[in-house]
C-alpha positions as CSV (number, residue, x, y, z in Angstrom):
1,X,107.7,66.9,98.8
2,X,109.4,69.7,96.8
3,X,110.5,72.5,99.1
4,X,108.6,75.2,97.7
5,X,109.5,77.9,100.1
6,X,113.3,77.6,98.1
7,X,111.6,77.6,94.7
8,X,109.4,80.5,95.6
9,X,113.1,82.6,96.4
10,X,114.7,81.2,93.6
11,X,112.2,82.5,91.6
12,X,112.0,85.7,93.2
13,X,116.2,86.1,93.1
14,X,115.8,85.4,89.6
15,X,113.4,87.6,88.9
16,X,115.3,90.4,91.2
17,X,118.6,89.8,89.2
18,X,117.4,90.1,85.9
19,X,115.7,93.5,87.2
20,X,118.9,94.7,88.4
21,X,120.6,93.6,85.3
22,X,117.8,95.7,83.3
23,X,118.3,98.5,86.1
24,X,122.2,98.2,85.6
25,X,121.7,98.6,81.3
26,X,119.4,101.7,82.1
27,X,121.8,103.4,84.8
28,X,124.7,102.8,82.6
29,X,123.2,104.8,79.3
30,X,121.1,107.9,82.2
31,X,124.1,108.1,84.2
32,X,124.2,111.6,83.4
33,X,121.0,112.1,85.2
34,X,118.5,111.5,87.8
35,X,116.1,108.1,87.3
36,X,112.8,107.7,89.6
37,X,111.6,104.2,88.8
38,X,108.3,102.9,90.2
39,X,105.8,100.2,90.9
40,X,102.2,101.6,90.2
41,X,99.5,100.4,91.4
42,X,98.7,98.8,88.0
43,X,100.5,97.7,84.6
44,X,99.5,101.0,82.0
45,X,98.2,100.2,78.8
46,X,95.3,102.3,77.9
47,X,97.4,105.5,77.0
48,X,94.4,108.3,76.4
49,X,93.3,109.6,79.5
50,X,90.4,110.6,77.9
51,X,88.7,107.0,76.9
52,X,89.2,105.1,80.4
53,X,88.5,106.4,84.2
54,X,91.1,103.9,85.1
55,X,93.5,105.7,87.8
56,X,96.8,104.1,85.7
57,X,95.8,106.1,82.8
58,X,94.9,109.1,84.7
59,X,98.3,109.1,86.4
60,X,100.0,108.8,82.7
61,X,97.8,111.8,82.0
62,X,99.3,114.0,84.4
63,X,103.1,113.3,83.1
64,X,102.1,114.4,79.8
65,X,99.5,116.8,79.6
66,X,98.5,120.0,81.4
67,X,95.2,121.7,82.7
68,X,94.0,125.1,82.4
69,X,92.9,125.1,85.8
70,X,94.0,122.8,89.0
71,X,92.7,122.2,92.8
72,X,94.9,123.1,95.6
73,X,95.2,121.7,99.4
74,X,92.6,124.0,100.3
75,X,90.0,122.9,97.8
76,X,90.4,126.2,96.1
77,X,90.9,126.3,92.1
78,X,93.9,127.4,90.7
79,X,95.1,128.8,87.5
80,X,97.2,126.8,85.7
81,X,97.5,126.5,81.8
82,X,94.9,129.8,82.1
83,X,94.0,132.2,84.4
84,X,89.9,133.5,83.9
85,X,87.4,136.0,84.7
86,X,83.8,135.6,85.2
87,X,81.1,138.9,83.8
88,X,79.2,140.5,86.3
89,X,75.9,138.5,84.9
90,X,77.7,134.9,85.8
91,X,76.8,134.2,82.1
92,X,80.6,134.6,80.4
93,X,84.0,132.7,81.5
94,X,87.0,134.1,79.8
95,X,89.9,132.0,79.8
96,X,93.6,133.2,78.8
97,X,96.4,131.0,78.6
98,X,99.7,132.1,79.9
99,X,103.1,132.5,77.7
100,X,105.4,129.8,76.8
101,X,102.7,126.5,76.6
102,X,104.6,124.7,73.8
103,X,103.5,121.2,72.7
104,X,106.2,118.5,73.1
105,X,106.4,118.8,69.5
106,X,107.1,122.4,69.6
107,X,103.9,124.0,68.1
108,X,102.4,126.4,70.1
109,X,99.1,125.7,72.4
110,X,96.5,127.7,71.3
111,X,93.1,128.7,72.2
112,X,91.3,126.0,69.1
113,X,93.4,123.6,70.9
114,X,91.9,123.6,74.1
115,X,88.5,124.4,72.8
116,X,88.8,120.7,71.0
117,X,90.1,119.3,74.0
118,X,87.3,120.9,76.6
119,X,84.8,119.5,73.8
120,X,86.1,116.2,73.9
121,X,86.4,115.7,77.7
122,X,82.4,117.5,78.3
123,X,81.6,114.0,76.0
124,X,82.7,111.5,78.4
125,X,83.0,113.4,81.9
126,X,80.3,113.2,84.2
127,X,80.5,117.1,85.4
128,X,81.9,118.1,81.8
129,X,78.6,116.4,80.9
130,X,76.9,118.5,83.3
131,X,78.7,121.3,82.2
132,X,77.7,121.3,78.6
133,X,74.0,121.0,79.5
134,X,74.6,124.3,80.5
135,X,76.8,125.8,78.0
136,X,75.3,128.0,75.1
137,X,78.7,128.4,73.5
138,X,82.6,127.5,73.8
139,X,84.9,129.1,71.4
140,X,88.7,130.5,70.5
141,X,88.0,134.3,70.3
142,X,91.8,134.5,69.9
143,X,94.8,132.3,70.1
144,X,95.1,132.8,73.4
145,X,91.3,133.0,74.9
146,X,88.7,130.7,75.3
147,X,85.5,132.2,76.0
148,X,82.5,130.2,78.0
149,X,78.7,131.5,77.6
150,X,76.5,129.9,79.5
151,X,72.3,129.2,79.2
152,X,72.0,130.4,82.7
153,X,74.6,130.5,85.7
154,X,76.2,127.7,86.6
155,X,78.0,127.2,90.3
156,X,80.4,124.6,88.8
157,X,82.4,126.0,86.3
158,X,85.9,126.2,87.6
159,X,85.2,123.0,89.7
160,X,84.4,121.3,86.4
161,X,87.0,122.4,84.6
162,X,89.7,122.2,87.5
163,X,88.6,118.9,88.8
164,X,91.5,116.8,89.7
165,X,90.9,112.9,89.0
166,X,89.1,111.4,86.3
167,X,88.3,112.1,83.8
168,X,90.5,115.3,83.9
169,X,90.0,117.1,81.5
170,X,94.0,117.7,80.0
171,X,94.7,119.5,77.1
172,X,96.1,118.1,73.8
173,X,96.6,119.5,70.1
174,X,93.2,119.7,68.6
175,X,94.0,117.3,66.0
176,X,94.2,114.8,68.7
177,X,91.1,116.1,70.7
178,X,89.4,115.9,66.9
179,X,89.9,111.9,67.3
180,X,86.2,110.3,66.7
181,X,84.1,108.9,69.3
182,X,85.5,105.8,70.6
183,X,89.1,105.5,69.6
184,X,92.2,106.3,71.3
185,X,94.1,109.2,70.0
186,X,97.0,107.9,67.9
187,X,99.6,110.2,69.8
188,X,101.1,111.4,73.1
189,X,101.5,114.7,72.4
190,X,100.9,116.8,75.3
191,X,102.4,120.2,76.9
192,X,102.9,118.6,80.4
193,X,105.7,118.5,82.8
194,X,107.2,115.1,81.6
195,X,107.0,113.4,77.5
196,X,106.3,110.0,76.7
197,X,109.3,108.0,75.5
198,X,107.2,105.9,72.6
199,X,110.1,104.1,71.8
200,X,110.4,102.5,75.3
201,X,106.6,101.6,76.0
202,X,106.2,97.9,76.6
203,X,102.8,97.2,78.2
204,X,103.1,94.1,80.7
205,X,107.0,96.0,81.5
206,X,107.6,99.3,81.9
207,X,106.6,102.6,80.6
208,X,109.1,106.0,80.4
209,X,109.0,109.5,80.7
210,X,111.7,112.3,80.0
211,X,111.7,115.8,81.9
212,X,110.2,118.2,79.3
213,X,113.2,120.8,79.0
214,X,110.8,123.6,77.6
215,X,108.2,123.2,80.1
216,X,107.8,126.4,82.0
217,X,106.3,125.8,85.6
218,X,104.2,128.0,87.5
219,X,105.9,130.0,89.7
220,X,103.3,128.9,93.0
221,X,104.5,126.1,95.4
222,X,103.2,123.2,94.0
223,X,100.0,121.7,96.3
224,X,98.1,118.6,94.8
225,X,97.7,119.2,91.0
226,X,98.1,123.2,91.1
227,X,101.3,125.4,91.3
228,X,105.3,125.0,89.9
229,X,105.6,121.3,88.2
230,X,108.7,121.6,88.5
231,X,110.8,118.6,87.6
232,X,113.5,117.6,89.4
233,X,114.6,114.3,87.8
234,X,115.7,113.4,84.3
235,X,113.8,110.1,83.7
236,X,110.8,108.1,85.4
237,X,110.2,104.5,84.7
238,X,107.1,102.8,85.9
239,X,107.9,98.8,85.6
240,X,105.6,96.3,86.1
241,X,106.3,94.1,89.0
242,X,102.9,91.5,89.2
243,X,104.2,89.9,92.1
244,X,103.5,92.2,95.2
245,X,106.3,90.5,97.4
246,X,108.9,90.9,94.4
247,X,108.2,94.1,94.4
248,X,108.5,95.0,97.9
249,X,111.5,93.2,97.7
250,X,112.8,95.3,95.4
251,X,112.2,98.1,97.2
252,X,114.0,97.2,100.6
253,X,117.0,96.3,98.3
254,X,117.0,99.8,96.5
255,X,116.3,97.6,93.0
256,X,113.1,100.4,92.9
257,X,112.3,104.0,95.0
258,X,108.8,103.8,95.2
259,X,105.7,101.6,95.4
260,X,102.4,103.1,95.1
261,X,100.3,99.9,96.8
262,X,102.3,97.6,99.2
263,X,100.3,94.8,100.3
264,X,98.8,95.2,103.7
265,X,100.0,92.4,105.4
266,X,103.5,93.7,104.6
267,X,102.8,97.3,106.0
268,X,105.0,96.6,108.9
269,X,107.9,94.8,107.6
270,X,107.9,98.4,105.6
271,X,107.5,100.7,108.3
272,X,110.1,98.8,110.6
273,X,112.8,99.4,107.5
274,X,115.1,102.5,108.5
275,X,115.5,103.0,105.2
276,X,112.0,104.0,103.8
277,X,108.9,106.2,104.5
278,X,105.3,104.7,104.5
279,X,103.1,107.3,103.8
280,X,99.3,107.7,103.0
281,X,99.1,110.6,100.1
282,X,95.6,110.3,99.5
283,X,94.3,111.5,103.0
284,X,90.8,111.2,101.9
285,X,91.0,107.5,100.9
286,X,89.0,105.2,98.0
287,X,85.4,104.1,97.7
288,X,85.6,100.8,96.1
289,X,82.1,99.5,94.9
290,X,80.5,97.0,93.2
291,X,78.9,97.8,89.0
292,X,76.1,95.8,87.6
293,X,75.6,95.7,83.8
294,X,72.0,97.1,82.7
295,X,71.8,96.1,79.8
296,X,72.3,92.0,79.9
297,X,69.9,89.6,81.8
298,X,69.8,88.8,84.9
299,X,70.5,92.2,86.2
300,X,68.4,94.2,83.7
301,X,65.8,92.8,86.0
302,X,65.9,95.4,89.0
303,X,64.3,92.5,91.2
304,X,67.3,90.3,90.8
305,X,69.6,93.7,91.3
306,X,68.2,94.1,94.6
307,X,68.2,90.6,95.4
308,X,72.1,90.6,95.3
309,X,72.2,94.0,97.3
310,X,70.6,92.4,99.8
311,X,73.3,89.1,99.7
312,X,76.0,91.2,100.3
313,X,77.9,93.4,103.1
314,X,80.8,95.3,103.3
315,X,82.4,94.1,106.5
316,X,83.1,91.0,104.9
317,X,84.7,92.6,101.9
318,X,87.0,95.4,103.9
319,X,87.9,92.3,105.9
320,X,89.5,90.6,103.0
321,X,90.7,93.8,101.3
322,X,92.6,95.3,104.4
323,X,91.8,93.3,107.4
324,X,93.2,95.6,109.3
325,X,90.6,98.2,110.8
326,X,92.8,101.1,111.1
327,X,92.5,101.4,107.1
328,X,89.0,100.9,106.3
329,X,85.7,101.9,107.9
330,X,82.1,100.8,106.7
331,X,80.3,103.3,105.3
332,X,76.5,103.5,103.0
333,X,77.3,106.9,102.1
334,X,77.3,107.5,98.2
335,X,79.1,110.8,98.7
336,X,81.4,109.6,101.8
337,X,81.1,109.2,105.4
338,X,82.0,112.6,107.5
339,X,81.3,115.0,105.3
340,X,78.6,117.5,104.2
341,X,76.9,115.3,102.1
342,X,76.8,112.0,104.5
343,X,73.6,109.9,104.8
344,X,72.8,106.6,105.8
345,X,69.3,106.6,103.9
346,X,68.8,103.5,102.1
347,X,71.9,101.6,103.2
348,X,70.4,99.0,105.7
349,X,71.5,95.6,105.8
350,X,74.5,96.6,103.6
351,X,76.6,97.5,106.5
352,X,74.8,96.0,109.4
353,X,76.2,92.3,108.3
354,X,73.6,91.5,104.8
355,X,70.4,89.9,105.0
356,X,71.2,86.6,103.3
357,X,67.6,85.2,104.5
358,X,65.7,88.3,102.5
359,X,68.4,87.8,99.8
360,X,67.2,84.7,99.0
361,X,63.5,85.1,99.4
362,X,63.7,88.1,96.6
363,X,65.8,86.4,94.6
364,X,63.0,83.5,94.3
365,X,60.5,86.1,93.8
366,X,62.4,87.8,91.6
367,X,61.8,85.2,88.8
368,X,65.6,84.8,88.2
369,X,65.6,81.8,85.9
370,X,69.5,80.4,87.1
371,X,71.6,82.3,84.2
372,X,75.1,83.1,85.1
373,X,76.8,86.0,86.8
374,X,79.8,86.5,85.1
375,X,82.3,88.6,87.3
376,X,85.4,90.1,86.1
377,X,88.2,89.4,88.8
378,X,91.5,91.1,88.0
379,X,94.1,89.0,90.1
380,X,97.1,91.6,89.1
381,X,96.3,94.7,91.7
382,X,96.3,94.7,95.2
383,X,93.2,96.8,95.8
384,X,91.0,94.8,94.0
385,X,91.4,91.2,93.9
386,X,89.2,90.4,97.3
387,X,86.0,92.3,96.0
388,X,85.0,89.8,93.1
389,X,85.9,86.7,95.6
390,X,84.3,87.8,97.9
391,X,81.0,89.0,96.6
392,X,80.7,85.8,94.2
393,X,80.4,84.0,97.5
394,X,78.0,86.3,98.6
395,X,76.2,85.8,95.6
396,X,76.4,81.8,95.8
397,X,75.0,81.7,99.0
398,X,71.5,83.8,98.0
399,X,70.8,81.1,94.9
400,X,72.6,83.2,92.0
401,X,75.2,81.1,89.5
402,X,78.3,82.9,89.7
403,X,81.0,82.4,86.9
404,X,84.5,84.2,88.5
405,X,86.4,84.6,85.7
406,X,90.1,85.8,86.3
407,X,91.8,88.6,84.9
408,X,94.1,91.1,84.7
409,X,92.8,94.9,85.2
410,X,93.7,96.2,82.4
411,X,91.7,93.4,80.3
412,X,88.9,94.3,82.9
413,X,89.8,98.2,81.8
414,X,88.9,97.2,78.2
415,X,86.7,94.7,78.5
416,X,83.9,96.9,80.6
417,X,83.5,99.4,77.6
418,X,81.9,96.2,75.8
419,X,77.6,96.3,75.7
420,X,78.2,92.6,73.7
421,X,76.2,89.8,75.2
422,X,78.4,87.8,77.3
423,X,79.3,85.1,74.9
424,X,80.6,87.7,72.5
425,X,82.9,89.4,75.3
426,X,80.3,91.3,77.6
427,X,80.2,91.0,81.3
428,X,77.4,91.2,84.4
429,X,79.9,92.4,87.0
430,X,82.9,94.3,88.0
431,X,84.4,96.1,91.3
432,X,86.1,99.2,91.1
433,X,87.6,102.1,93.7
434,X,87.3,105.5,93.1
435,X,89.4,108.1,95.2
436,X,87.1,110.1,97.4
437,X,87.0,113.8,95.3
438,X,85.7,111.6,92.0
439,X,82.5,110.6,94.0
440,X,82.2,113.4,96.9
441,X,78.9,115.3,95.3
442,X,76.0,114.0,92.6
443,X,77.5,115.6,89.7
444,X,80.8,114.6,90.0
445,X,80.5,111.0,91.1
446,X,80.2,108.6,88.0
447,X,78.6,105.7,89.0
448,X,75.6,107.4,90.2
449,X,74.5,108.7,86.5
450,X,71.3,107.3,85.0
451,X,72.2,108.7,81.5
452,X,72.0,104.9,80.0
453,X,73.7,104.5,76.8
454,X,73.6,108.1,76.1
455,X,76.4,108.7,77.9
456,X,76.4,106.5,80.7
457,X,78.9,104.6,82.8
458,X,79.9,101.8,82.3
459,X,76.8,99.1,82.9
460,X,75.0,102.3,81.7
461,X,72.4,102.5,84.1
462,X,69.6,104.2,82.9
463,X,67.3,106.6,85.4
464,X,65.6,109.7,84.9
465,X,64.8,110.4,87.9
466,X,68.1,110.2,89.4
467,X,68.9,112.7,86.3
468,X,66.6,115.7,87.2
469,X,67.4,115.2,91.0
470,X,70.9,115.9,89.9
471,X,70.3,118.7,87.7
472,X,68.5,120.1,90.4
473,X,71.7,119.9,92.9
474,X,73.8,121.6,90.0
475,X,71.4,124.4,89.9
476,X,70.8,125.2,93.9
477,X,73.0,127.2,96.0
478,X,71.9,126.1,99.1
479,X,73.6,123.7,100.9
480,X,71.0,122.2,103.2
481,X,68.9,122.1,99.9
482,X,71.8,119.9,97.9
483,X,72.4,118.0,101.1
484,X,68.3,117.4,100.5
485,X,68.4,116.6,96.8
486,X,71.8,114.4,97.8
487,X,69.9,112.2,100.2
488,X,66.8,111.8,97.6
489,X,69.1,110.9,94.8
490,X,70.8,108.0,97.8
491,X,67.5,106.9,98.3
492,X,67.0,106.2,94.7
493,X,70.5,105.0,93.9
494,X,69.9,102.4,96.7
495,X,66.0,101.3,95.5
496,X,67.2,101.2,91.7
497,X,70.9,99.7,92.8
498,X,72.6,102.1,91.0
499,X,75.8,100.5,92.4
500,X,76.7,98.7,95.0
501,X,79.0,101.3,97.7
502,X,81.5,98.6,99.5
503,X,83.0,100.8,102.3
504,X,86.0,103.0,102.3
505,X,89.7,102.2,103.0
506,X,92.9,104.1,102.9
507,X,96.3,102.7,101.4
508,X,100.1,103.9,102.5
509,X,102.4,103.8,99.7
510,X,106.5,103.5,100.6
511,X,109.2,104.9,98.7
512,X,113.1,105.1,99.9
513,X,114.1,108.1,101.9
514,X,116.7,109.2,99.1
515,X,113.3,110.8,97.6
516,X,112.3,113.8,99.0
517,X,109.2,116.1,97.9
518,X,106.6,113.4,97.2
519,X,103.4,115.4,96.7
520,X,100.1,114.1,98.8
521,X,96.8,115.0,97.4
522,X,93.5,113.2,95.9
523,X,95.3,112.3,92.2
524,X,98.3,110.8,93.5
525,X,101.2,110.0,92.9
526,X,102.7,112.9,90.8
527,X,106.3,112.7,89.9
528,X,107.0,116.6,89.6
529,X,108.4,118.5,93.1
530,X,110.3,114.7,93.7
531,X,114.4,114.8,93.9
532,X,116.8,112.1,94.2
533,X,119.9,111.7,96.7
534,X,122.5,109.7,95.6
C-alpha cells in the first residue's frame, strides 16, 4: 500500500512552498511596509455587504466602509460617521456627520449619500425593517444632516442604526446605495479604514486591502466597532487556505499571522506553541441552527417540519462540531442561554437527546409522500461541515430521504437566495451560525421573521402571528413585558419550526505574537488597532 501519510506532507510542503514563494513575491514589492495576512473563516466572494448575511462579507464590509453610529464594550452606541440628537417628543433624530468623511475616490460623503444607503439597508435588515415600519420620513436636510421622523416613538433607533453584525448597515455613495433590488453594487467604494485592491481580488485565493491614507479616525480608544480605526499596517491579505491543517501549518511556520477558525482538535498543538496566542474574541459565542425552505414540498407541510424537529438533537451535533464541552453548551433558547431573554418554552426533546420514536410516528402521520431532502453541506469551513452530516442522519433514521449534496459555502451563500424548485437550483435545507448580538432580541434575530417573501429570510417563513408579537416587543418598554412577548414569540417559533436552534459554541482564533492590538468584540475580526513586530 501507498504510504499516504508521506503523500499527505508532500502535498502539504508543496502547497506551503508555493505559499511562501507567493508570500516572498508580495514581501519583495511591500517591503516598504507593514503586511497582515490571514486565514478567514471562509473564502470571500460575495463583495456587497448589503445582499448576503454571510459573516465573510460582513467582515469585508468593515475594511471598506464606515457607520454613522457603532456599539461599544459596554453595549452603549457610539458616534461614529455622525453624532445625533433626539427632540424632546422622541419623534425627530438628527444626525450630523463629522468633517473629513471622503470616499476612497475622493468625493465627499454627504448627507443624500447616507440617506440612500440607510434606505437600502431598512430593505433587507431585519431591525432596519423594523425601523422603517416606524419611520414617517428619512431625508438630507443639508449635506451634512440626516433627519429621522418617526410615526410614533421608537426605543430602537440608535440600536438599529448602530447594530454591529449583519446586516450592518455601512454607508456607500448613493449611486451605489441606488443599485436595484437584487443585484450587487458594481463597486467598492467605501469611506472605511482600509480600500479594496480590485486589481488583486481572486475569489478561491486571496483578497487585499490598502490602509486608506485620508481616513481620519475617531479620536476614542477603539472598543468593538466604535472609536479610532486607526490603521497601523500598510496591506492585509486574506488568502484562502481550504485545508485546515495547511493552514495551521502555516501559521506555526510564520508563512501566515493569523487564523480566524483553527480546527478544534488542533487547539492544543496551538496553545502549547510559544510562539502564538489562542484567543476567543467573540466572548458571547455563535448560535448555529438549522433553515427549512417554506416554500418547496416536503417542508411547506408544517407536519413534516415538525416531524424532523422532533428527529433531531443538539448534543449530537455540538459533539461533532466541537466535541470538546468546554466550547459548546446545549441550549433551546432562541435569544440565548443566560441572558434576559432566556426560555426553555417549547424546546423539549430538542436538547434532552430527540425523540426519534415520536419523530417517526408524525412523520407517518404527517402524510410525507418520500420526496427528497436536499441539504446543502459546505465541506470548506470548519464551523459548519458536521451540522448537515449530522442532521441528514438524523433525518434518515425518522423515515425522510435525505440527498447531502456537498459544497462549498460560498456556493451555499448564493445558492440559498434561490426560491427555484430544486431541480432548477433550489434547496430544502441549510445550517448556518449566527454570532450571539445578531439573534439576542425578536427584532434583531433574522431567522425568527415570518415576513415570507415580502421580505423574509431566506426559506422565507411566513407567520403573522410571529409578526405582531414582534411589533409588539419593539413597541413596549418594559422588560418583564418583552421577556413575555419573547417567550410567546419561542413558543410559536418552536410549534411553526421557524428554525431549528442547534446549541451554542464558542471558537478561539490564533495569531503570532508579533501582532499586538487584536480587537475582541461580537463582529470580529477587525484589522484596525493591529501592529506588526518585525
Amino acid at each position: 500500500m501507498p504510504d499516504i501519510s508521506r503523500w499527505k506532507r508532500f502535498a502539504i510542503a508543496s502547497t506551503l512552498s508555493i505559499f511562501a514563494l507567493a508570500a516572498a513575491a508580495t514581501s519583495q514589492a511591500f517591503a516598504a511596509g507593514k503586511t497582515i495576512t490571514a486565514v478567514m473563516h471562509s473564502d470571500l466572494r460575495t463583495i456587497d455587504p448589503g445582499f448576503t448575511t454571510a459573516y465573510i462579507t460582513r467582515d469585508h464590509g468593515y475594511m471598506v466602509y464606515d457607520t454613522l453610529l457603532a456599539t461599544d464594550s459596554n453595549f452603549k452606541v457610539q458616534p461614529q460617521m455622525a453624532d445625533w440628537k433626539v427632540s424632546d417628543d422622541k419623534l425627530t433624530y438628527t444626525f450630523t456627520l463629522r468633517d473629513g468623511l471622503k470616499w476612497h475616490d475622493g468625493a465627499p460623503v454627504t448627507a443624500d449619500d447616507c440617506v440612500a444607503s440607510l434606505k437600502r439597508w431598512g430593505k433587507n435588515d431585519n431591525m432596519g425593517q423594523k425601523l422603517m415600519d416606524f419611520t414617517a420620513s428619512i431625508e438630507a436636510t443639508d449635506a451634512k444632516t440626516i433627519t429621522l421622523k418617526l410615526k410614533e416613538p421608537y426605543g430602537l433607533v440608535l440600536e438599529s442604526i448602530g447594530k454591529p453584525s449583519s446586516y450592518v448597515p455601512f454607508m456607500m455613495p448613493k449611486r451605489l446605495a441606488e443599485t436595484p433590488p437584487g443585484q450587487q453594487i458594481p463597486e467598492q467604494i467605501g469611506s472605511g479604514p482600509f480600500k479594496f485592491v480590485k486589481a488583486e481580488f481572486q475569489p478561491g485565493v486571496k483578497a487585499v486591502y490598502e490602509k486608506n491614507t485620508d481616513y481620519v479616525p475617531r479620536k476614542e480608544p477603539a472598543s468593538w466597532t466604535a472609536g479610532g480605526k486607526v490603521v497601523k499596517v500598510d496591506r492585509v491579505e486574506w488568502i484562502t487556505m481550504a485545508d485546515a491543517q495547511t493552514a495551521v501549518n502555516a501559521l506555526q511556520s510564520g508563512d501566515i499571522d493569523f487564523m480566524e477558525n483553527p480546527p478544534f482538535d488542533l487547539m492544543p498543538v496551538l496553545e502549547a506553541n510559544p510562539d502564538l496566542k489562542v484567543e476567543t474574541l467573540n466572548k458571547f459565542g455563535f448560535q448555529t441552527l438549522g433553515r427549512m425552505n417554506f416554500l418547496l414540498p416536503p417542508f411547506d407541510n408544517v407536519k413534516v417540519r415538525r416531524a424532523a424537529l422532533l428527529a433531531m438533537n443538539q448534543k449530537d451535533v455540538l459533539d461533532a462540531l466541537v466535541g470538546n464541552p468546554k466550547y459548546y453548551q446545549t441550549c433551546g433558547a432562541f435569544f440565548i442561554c443566560d441572558t434576559p431573554l432566556a426560555t426553555e418554552e417549547g424546546s423539549g426533546a430538542l436538547v434532552k437527546g430527540g425523540s426519534m420514536a415520536e419523530a417517526k410516528k408524525a412523520l407517518v402521520e404527517s402524510g410525507y409522500d418520500g420526496t427528497p431532502v436536499v441539504i446543502m453541506a459546505p465541506g470548506d469551513v470548519v464551523t459548519l461541515k458536521a451540522q448537515p452530516i449530522v442532521a441528514a442522519q438524523q433525518l434518515r433514521e425518522a423515515g425522510f430521504k435525505v440527498d447531502v449534496q456537498a459544497t462549498d459555502w460560498q456556493t451555499v451563500v448564493s445558492r440559498r437566495t434561490s426560491q427555484k424548485p430544486v431541480k432548477e437550483g433550489g434547496w430544502n435545507m441549510f445550517f448556518t451560525n449566527w454570532v450571539a448580538a445578531d439573534v439576542m432580541n425578536p427584532v434583531v434575530n433574522f431567522s425568527i421573521g415570518g415576513r415570507g417573501k415580502n421580505g423574509g429570510w431566506f426559506g422565507w417563513a411566513e407567520d403573522a402571528k410571529i409578526e405582531q408579537l414582534k411589533d409588539a416587543y419593539a413597541r413596549s418598554s418594559s422588560p418583564e413585558e418583552q421577556k413575555k412577548l419573547a417567550a410567546d414569540i419561542q413558543k410559536e417559533a418552536y410549534d411553526q419550526v421557524i428554525y431549528v436552534p442547534l446549541g451554542q459554541f464558542l471558537i478561539p482564533s490564533a495569531w503570532r505574537k508579533s501582532l499586538s492590538g487584536v480587537l475582541d468584540g461580537p463582529a470580529t475580526p477587525i484589522f484596525w488597532n493591529i501592529d506588526k513586530s518585525e
